[in-house]
C-alpha positions in Angstrom: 0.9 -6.1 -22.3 0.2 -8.4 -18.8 1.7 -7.6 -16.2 2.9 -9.5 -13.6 4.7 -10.0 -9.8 7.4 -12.1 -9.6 9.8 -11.6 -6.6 12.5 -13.5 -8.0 15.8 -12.4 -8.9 16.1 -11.1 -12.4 18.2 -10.6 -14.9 18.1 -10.6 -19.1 18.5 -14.0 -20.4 17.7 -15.7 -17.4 15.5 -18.9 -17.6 12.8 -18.6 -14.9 9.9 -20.4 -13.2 7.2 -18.2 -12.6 5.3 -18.1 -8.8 2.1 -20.1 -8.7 -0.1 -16.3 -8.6 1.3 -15.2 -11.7 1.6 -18.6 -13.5 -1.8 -19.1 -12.9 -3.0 -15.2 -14.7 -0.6 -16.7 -17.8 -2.9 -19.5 -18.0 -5.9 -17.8 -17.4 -4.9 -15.7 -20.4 -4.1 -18.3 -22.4 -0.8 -17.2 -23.4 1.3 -19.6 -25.9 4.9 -20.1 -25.8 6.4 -17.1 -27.6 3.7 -14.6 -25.9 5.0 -11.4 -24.4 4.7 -10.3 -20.7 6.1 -7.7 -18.0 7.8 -8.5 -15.3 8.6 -6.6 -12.1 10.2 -7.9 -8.8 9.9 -5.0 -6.5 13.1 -4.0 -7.0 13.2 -0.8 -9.5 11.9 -0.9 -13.0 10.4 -4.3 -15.0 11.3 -6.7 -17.6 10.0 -8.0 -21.0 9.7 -11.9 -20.7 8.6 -14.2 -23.1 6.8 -17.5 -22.2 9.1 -20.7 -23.3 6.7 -23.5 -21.7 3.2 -23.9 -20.8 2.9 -26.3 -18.2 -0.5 -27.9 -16.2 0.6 -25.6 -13.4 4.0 -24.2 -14.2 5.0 -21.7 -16.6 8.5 -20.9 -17.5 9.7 -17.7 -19.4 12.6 -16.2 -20.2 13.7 -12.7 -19.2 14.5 -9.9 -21.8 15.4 -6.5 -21.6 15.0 -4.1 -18.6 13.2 -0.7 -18.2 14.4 1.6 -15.4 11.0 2.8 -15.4 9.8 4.1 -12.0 5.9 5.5 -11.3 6.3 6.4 -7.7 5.4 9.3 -6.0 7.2 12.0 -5.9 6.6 12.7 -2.1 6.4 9.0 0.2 3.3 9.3 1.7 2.9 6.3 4.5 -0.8 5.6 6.0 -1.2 4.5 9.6 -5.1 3.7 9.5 -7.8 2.7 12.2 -8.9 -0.5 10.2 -12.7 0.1 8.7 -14.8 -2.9 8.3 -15.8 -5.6 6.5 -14.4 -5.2 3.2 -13.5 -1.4 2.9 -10.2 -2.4 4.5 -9.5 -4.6 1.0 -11.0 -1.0 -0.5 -9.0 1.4 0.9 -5.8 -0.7 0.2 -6.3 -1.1 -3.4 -6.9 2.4 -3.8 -4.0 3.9 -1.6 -2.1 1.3 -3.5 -3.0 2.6 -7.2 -2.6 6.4 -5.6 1.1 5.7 -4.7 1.3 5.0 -0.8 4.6 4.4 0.4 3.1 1.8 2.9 0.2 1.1 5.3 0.0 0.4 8.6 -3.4 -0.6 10.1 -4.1 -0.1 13.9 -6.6 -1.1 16.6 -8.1 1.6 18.4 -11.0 2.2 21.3 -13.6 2.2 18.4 -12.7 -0.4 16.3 -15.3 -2.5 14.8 -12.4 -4.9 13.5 -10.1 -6.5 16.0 -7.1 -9.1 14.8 -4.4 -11.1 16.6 -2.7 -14.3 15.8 -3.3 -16.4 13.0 -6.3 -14.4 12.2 -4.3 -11.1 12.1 -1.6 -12.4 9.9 -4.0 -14.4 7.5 -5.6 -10.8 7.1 -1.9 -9.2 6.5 -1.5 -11.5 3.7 -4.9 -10.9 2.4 -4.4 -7.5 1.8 -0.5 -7.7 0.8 -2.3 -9.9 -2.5 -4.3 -6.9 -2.9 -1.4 -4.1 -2.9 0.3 -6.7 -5.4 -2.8 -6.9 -7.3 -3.3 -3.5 -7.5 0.3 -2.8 -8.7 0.0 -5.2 -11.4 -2.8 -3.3 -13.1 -1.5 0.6 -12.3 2.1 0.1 -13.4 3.9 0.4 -9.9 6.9 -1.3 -10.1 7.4 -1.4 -6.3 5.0 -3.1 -3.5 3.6 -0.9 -0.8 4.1 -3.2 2.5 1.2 -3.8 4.4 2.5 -4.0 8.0 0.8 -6.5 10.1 -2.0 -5.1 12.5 -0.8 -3.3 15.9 -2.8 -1.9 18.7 -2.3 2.4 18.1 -0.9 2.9 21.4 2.3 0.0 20.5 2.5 1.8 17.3 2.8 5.4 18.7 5.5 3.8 21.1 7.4 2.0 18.3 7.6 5.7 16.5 9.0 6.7 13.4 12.5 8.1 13.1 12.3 10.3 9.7 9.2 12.4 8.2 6.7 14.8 9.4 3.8 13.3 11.3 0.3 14.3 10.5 -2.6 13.7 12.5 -6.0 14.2 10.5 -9.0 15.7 12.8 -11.5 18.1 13.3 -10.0 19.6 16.3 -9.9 23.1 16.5 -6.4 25.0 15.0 -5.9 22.2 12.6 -3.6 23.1 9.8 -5.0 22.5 6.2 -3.2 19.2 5.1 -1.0 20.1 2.3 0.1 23.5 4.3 1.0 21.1 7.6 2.9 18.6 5.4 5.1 21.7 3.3 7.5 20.6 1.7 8.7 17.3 3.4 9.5 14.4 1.1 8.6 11.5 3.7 4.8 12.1 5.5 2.9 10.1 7.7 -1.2 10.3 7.9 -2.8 9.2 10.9 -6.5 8.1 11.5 -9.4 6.3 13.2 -11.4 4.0 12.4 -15.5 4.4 12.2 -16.3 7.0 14.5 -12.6 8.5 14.8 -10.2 8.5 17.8 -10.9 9.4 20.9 -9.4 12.8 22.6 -7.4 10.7 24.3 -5.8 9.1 21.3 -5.4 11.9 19.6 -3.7 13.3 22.8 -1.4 10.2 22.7 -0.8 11.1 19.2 0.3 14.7 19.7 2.5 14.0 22.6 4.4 11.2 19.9 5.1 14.2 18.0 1.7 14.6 15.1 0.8 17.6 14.4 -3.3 17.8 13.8 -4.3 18.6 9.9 -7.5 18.8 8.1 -9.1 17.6 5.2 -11.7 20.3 5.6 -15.1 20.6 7.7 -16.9 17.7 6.6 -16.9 14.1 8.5 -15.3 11.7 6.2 -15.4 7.7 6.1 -12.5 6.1 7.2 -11.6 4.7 3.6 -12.5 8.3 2.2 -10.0 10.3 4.2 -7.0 7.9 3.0 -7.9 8.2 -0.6 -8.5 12.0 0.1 -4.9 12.2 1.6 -3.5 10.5 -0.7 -4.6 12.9 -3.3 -3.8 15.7 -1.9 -0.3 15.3 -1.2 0.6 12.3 -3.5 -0.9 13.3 -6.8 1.3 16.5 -7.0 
């Protein structure tokens, strides 16, 4: 059955309008009045709705029954990642998305091919936040990952997180393996660079903000790779 976004109040029996995105997938799929769809709002669990009217641009359904269905993971796993380029960003979103990130967080670092500010930066943000949506829609995640807007690392590491243990992944000597440095924590966060990783000094910066350095083994992964590697180790338990 299609599934769709709509972050709208809902409630069984409600009549509602559906957003432009997923009014216009109805109508790409050529549903009739009567067809069957899922809804979910973000919110915890989804709803049968069946379409009531087809219009040019608008489609109305009606909400049925809700499921308190929930396909999250069982550990919140956040991502705080140097940016890659071009379009492994959109990549690497998609995919944490599908593997259950709790949320991602890109930053700017010293080697950063990909630099955004302003209009630019937020018309990026929204780029990818259509992505996590996307990729939601077609896995069965009933709730969004946010994709935070862009932030240089250093504002980041000063901003800080309250809650969670704090993993930094690198190839410095003494790094833990990843799943033993995270134990048994229910809320982690991953940390890493870009192409050609942080520097010593941003990993430094990292440490003294209270990330502990973990590994995902000896080999030099792609920025996009290490996420999805992460996010398998300790999300897919």
């Amino acid at each position: 059955m299609p599934r769709f976004y709509c972050p709208l109040p809902l409630a069984a029996g409600a009549q509602v309008t559906l957003p432009p995105q997923a009014a216009r997938h109805v109508q790409v799929l050529r549903l009739q009045p009567g067809g069957v769809i899922t809804l979910f709002n973000g919110e915890g669990g989804e709803w049968t709705a069946s379409v009531t009217r087809m219009g040019r641009s608008d489609v109305d359904v009606e909400i049925g029954a809700h499921t308190a269905v929930e396909r999250e993971a069982a550990r919140a796993v956040h991502l705080v990642v140097g940016m890659p380029a071009n379009e492994r960003m959109d990549w690497l979103v998609e995919k944490a998305t599908e593997l259950g990130a709790a949320s991602i967080q890109p930053v700017t670092t010293a080697r950063s091919v990909v630099k955004l500010a302003g209009e630019r930066a937020a018309k990026r943000q929204a780029h990818w936040q259509a992505i996590a949506v996307a990729a939601c829609e077609q896995c069965g995640r009933n709730r969004v990952p946010p994709v935070h807007a862009p932030l240089a690392l250093a504002d980041w590491l000063r901003g800080g997180q309250s809650e969670g243990v704090r993993l930094l992944l690198s190839l410095r000597a003494g790094s833990q393996p990843l799943r033993q440095a995270a134990g048994g924590a229910s809320q982690v966060w991953v940390l890493h660079g870009p192409e050609g990783g942080l520097t010593a000094q941003e990993e430094d910066a990292a440490l003294a903000a209270g990330f502990v350095p973990a590994s995902l083994g000896t080999r030099v992964l792609r920025a996009e790779t290490a996420s999805v590697a992460a996010l398998a180790v300790l999300g897919l338990e």
